[in-house]
C-alpha positions as CSV (number, residue, x, y, z in Angstrom):
1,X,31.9,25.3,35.4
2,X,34.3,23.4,37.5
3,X,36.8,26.2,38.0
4,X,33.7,27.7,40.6
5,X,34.9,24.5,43.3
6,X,37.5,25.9,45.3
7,X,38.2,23.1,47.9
8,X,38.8,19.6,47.9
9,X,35.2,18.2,49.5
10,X,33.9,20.6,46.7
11,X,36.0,18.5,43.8
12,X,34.9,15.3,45.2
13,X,31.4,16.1,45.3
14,X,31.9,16.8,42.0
15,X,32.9,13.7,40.5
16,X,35.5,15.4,39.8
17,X,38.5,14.0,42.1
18,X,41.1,11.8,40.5
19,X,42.9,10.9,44.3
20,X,46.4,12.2,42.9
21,X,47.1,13.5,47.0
22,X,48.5,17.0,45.7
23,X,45.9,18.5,47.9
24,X,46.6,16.8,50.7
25,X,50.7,17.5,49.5
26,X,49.7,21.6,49.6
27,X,47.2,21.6,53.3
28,X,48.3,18.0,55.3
29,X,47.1,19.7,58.0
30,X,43.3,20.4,56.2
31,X,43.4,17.6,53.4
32,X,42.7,14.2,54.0
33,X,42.5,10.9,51.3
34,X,40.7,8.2,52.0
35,X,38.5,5.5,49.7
36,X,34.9,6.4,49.2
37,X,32.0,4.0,48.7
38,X,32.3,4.6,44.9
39,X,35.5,2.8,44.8
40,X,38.1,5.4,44.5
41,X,40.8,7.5,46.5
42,X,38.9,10.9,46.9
43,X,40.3,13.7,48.7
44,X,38.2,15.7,51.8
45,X,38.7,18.7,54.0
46,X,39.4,17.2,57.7
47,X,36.3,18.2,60.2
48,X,35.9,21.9,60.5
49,X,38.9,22.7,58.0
50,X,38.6,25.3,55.4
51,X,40.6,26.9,53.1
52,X,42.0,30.5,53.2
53,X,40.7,32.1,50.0
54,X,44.6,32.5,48.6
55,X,44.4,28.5,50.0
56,X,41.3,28.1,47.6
57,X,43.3,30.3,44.0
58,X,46.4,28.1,44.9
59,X,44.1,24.8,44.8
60,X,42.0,25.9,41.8
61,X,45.6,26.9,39.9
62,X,47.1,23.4,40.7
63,X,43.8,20.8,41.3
64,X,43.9,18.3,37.9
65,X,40.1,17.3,38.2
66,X,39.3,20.9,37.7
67,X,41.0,20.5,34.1
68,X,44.1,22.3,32.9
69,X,45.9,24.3,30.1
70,X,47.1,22.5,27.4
71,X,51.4,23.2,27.3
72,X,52.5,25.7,24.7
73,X,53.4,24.8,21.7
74,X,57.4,24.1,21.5
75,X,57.2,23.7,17.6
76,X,58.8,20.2,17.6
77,X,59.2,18.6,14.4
78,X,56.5,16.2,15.1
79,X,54.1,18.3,17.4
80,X,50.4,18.3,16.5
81,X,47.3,20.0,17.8
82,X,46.0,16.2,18.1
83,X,48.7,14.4,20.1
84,X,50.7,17.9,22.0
85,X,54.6,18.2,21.9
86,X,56.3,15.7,20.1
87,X,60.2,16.7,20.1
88,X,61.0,12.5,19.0
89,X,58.6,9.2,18.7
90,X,60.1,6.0,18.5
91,X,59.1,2.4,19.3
92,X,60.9,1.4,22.0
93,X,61.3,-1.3,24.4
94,X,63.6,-2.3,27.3
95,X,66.9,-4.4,26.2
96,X,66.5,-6.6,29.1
97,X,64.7,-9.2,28.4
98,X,63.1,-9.9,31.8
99,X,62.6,-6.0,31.8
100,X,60.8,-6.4,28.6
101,X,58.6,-9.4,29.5
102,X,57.8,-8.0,32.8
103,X,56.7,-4.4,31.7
104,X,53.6,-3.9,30.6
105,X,53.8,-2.7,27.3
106,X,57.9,-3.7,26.4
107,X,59.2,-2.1,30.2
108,X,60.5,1.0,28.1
109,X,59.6,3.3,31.2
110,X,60.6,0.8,34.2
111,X,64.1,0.5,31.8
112,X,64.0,4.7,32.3
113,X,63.5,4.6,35.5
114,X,66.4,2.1,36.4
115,X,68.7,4.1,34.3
116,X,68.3,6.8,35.6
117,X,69.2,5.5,39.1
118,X,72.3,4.0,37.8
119,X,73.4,6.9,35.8
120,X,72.9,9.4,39.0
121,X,70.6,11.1,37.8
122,X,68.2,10.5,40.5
123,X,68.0,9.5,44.1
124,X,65.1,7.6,43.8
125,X,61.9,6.6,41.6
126,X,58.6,7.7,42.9
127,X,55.7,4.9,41.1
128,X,52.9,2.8,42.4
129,X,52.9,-0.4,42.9
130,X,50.9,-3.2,44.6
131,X,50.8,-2.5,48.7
132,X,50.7,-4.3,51.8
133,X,47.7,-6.0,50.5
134,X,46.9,-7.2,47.2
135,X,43.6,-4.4,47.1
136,X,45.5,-1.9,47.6
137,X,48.0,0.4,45.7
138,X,50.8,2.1,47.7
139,X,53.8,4.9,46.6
140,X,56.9,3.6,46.4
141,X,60.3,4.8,47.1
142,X,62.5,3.2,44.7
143,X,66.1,3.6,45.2
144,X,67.9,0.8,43.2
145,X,67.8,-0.4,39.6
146,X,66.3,-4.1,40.8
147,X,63.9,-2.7,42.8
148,X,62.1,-0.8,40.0
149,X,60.8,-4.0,38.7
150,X,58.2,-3.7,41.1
151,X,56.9,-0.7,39.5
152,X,56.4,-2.8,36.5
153,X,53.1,-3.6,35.2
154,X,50.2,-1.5,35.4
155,X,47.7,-0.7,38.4
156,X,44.3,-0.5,36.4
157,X,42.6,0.6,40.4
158,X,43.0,4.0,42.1
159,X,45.6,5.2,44.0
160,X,47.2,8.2,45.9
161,X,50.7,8.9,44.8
162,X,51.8,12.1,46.1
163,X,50.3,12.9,49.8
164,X,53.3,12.4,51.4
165,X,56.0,13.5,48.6
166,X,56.8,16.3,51.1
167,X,58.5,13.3,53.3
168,X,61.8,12.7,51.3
169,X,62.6,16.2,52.4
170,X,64.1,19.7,50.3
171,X,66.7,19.2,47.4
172,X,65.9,15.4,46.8
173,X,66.6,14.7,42.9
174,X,63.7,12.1,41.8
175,X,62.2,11.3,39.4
176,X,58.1,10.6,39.4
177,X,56.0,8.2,37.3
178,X,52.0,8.6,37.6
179,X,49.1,9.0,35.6
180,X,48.4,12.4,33.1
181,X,46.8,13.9,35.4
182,X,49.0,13.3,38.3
183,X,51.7,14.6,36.7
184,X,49.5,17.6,35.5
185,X,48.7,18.3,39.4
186,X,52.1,17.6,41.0
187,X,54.0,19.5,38.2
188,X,51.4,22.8,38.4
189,X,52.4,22.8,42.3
190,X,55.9,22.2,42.3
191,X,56.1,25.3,39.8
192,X,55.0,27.4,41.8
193,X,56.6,25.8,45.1
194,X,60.0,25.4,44.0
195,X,61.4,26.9,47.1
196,X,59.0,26.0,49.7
197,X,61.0,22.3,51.1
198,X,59.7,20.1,48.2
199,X,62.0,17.2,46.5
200,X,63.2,18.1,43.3
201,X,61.8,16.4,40.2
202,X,64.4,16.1,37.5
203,X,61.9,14.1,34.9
204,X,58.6,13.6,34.7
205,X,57.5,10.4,33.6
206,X,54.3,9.1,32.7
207,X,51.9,6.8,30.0
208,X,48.4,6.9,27.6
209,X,46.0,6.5,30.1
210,X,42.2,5.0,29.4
211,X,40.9,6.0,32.5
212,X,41.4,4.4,36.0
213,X,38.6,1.8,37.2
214,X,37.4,1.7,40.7
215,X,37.9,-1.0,43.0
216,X,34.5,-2.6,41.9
217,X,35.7,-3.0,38.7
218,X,38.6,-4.8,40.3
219,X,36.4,-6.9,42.7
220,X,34.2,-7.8,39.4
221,X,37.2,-9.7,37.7
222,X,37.9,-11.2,40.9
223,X,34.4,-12.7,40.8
224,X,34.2,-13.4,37.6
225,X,37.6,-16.0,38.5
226,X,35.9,-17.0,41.3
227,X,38.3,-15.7,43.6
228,X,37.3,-14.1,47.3
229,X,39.3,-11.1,47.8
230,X,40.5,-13.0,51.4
231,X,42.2,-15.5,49.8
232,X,44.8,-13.3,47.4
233,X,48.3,-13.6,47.7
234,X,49.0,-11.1,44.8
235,X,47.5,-9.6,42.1
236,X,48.8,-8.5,38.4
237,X,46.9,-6.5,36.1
238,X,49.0,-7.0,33.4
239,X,52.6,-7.8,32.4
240,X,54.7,-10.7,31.7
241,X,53.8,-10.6,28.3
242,X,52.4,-8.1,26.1
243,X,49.4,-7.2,26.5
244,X,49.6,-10.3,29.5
245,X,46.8,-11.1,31.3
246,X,45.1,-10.1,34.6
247,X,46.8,-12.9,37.1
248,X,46.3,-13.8,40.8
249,X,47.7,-15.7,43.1
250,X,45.9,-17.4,45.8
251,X,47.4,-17.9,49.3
252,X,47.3,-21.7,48.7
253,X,49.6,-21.2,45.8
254,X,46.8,-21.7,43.0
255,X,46.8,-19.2,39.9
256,X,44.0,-17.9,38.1
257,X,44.2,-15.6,35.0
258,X,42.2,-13.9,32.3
259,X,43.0,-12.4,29.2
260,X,43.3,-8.4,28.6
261,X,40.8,-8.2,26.4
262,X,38.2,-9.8,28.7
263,X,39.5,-8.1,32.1
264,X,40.4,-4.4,30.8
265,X,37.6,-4.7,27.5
266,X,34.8,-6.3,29.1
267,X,35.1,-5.5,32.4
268,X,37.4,-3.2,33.7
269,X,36.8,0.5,31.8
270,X,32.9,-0.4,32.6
271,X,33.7,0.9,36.0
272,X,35.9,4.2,34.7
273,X,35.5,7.5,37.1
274,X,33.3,10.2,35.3
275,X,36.0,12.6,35.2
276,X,38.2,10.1,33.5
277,X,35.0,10.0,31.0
278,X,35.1,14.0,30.8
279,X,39.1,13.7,30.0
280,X,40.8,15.6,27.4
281,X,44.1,14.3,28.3
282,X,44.6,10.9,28.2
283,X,48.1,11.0,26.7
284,X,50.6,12.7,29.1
285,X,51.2,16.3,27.6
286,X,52.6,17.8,30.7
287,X,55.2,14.6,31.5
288,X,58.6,14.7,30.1
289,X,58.3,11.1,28.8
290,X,55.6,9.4,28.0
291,X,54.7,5.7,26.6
292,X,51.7,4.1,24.6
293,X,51.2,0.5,24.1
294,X,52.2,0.2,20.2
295,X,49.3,-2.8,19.4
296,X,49.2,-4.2,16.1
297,X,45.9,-3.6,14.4
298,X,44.0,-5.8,12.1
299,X,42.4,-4.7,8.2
300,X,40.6,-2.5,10.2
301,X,42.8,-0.7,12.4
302,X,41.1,-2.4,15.3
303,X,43.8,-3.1,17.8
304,X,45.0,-6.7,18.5
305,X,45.7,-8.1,21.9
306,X,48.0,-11.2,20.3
307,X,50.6,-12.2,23.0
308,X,54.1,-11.2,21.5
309,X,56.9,-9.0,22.4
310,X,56.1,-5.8,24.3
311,X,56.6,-2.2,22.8
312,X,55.8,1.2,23.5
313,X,55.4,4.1,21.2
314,X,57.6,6.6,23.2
315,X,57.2,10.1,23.0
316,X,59.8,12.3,24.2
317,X,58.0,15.9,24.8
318,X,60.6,18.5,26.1
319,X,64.3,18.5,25.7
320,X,65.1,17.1,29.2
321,X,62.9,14.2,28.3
322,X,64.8,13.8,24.7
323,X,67.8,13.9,26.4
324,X,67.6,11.3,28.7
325,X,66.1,8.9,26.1
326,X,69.2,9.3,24.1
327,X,71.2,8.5,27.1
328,X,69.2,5.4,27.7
329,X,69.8,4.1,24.1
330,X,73.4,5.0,24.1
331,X,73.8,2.6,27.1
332,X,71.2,0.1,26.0
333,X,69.1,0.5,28.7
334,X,66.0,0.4,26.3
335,X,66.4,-0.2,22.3
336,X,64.0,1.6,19.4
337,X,63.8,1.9,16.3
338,X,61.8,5.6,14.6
339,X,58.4,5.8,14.6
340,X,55.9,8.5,13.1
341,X,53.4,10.0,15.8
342,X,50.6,10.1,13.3
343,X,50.7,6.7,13.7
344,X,49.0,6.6,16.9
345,X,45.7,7.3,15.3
346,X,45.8,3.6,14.6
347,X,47.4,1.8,17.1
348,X,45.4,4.0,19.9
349,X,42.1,5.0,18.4
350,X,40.8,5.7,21.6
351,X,43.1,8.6,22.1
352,X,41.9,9.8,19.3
353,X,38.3,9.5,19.4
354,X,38.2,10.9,23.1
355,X,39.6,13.9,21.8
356,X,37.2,14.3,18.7
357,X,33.8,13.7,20.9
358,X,35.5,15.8,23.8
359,X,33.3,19.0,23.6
360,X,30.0,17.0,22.6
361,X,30.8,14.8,25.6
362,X,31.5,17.5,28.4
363,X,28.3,19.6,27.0
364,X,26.3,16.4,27.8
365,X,27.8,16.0,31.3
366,X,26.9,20.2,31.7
367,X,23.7,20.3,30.3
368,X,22.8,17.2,32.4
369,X,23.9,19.2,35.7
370,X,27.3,17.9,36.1
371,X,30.3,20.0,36.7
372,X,32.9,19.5,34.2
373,X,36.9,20.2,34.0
374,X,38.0,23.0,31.8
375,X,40.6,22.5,28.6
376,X,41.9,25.7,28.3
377,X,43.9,25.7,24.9
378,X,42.8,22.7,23.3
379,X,40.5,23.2,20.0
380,X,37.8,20.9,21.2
381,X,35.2,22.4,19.0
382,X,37.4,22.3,16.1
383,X,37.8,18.4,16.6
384,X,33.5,17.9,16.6
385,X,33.2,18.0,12.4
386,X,35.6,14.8,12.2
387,X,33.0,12.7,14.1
388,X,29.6,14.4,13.8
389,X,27.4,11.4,14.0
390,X,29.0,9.8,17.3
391,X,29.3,13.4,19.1
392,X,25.8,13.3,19.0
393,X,25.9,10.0,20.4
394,X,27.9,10.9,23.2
395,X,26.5,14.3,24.2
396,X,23.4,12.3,23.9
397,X,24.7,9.2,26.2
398,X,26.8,11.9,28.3
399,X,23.8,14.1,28.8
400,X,21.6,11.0,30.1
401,X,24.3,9.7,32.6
402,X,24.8,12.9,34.4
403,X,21.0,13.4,34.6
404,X,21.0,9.5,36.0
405,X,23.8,10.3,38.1
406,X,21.8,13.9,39.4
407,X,25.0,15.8,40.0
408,X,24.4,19.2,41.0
409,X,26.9,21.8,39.4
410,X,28.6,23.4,41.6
């Protein structure tokens, strides 16, 4: 099992990295990030580093690709084995409209974020957002409402949020906004760091997450436009609009576009990381806040990709997440309207089927020779009887890949 790796080098040789920089955060001085020939931010020890053995319990206790334990149970109203802590779910969207069209599924979380900066709250917004270049994804610093608009959109490439957290120095109030399993690895640390110089993270924000695509898979659309990588100006994955379209803009002032279904469903999560393919969190249980693109769905309950008016189902999952939702309506810095979280099943059956083929699907990657994260707490096996034909499938299809792949368990 995965939680044999004890360093970093270890985890990426594993397929098991997800490049969230907490490592590096914990040892700067024996953890490096940098972008591997795969396509994705992967973490390393430096040359002729190695980690203590209390080093190597404090990375296995914190390190997301090595899985994690499922929160307790807070018994909220709407709390399910299937979708974690619920304490409120409502459809929700920003109330400015340029917030709204901007955002990538209604700007609920970029409308957060600026709120709390203007309500004091915070010092500052930790995201990503586009970097120096257009192939490349940098953390930000936000410190102003306006400026969290360049959080908005999503970043469907890899990234390193957190290396240099450690930078804004002890006792700063921020708030963070990253993947589930970058909030998993960054909240694991800080809990057991609290006094060791770190900022202060007053709320945890994050969103549903399908996995993150390597830069291939980015380089792929940008082929498939006809576009040379040399001659971007910018590049949007999604936004202005809902779902919005994947949207460049060449240095000569040309734009090219494709749809969302096309970019992310045809060509995009073709190029997931394995680990993402081995996750059993895909829908933020250990953020604060968390928001899921609320699609319409056809007689099927196949979701549609329509262009309208951006929403997110958001899911407040601990009291200090509730609260500051509450605060946000109350000064209309997002509007919503209830929402029942069973209804996610529909309008993200992805969530749910990566749940229900979970333990067929990590068995696969295991018997195949591949490490594999562990999911401490969540009743995997329980979930197989819903969906015994396509577990099959999967541990079939999972147990092929990781023999193709010839990953050696560490």
């Amino acid at each position: 099992m995965a939680r044999n790796i004890g360093d970093p080098t270890a985890v990426t040789n594993g397929d098991l990295c997800v490049g969230c920089g907490v490592c590096a955060l914990a040892f700067p001085k024996k953890v490096s990030m940098s972008r591997g020939s795969n396509g994705f931010e992967e973490a390393h020890l430096t040359a002729g580093s190695e980690l203590t053995p209390d080093e190597s319990d404090q990375f296995r206790r914190f390190c997301p690709g090595l899985g994690y334990e499922r929160p307790r149970r807070t018994g909220g109203p709407q709390s399910t084995a299937m979708w974690g802590n619920v304490i409120e779910a409502r459809e929700a969207w920003a109330s400015d409209r340029d917030v709204r069209r901007t955002g990538s599924s209604g700007g609920a979380i970029t409308a957060i974020a600026g709120h709390l900066i203007a309500s004091g709250k915070v010092e500052a917004v930790l995201g990503i957002a586009e970097g120096s270049e257009p192939l490349t994804n940098e953390m930000r610093v936000i410190r102003s409402v306006d400026a969290c608009a360049t959080l908005s959109g999503s970043r469907y490439s890899p990234a390193t949020p957190f290396q240099h957290l450690g930078d804004l120095g002890t006792g700063a109030r921020i708030a963070v906004v990253g993947k589930p399993c970058d909030i998993a690895g960054l909240r694991r640390f800080l809990t057991s760091h609290s006094e060791d110089g770190y900022p202060t993270v007053v709320v945890y924000l994050s969103f549903f997450c399908a996995g993150t695509p390597s830069w291939k898979g980015t380089r792929e659309v940008l082929s498939r436009l006809d576009v040379d990588g040399r001659e971007l100006e910018s590049l949007r994955y999604r936004g202005n609009g809902w779902p919005g379209k994947f949207s460049v803009q060449l240095r000569g002032g040309e734009e090219r576009s494709m749809p969302y279904e096309k970019s992310w469903g045809q060509i995009l999560n073709k190029h997931l990381h394995t680990r993402c393919k081995l996750c059993q969190d895909g829908m933020g249980s250990q953020a604060d806040i968390v928001a899921a693109d609320s699609w319409e769905t056809d007689e099927r309950g196949y979701p549609l990709f329509t262009e309208s008016e951006g929403r997110s189902l958001l899911v407040s999952r601990t009291p200090v997440g509730e609260q500051i939702v509450q605060e946000a309506l109350a000064l209309d810095a997002i509007s919503a309207r209830p929402a029942d979280i069973q209804s996610l099943g529909n309008v993200q059956p992805s969530q749910r089927t990566r749940r229900e083929v979970g333990a067929a699907r990590g068995l696969g990657y295991r018997l195949g020779g591949h490490s594999v994260p562990s999911w401490r707490g969540v009743p995997r096996w329980r979930w197989l009887a819903r969906r015994p034909i396509l577990s099959i499938r999967q541990f079939v299809g999972a147990f092929r890949r990781a023999r193709r792949e010839r990953r050696v368990s560490i």
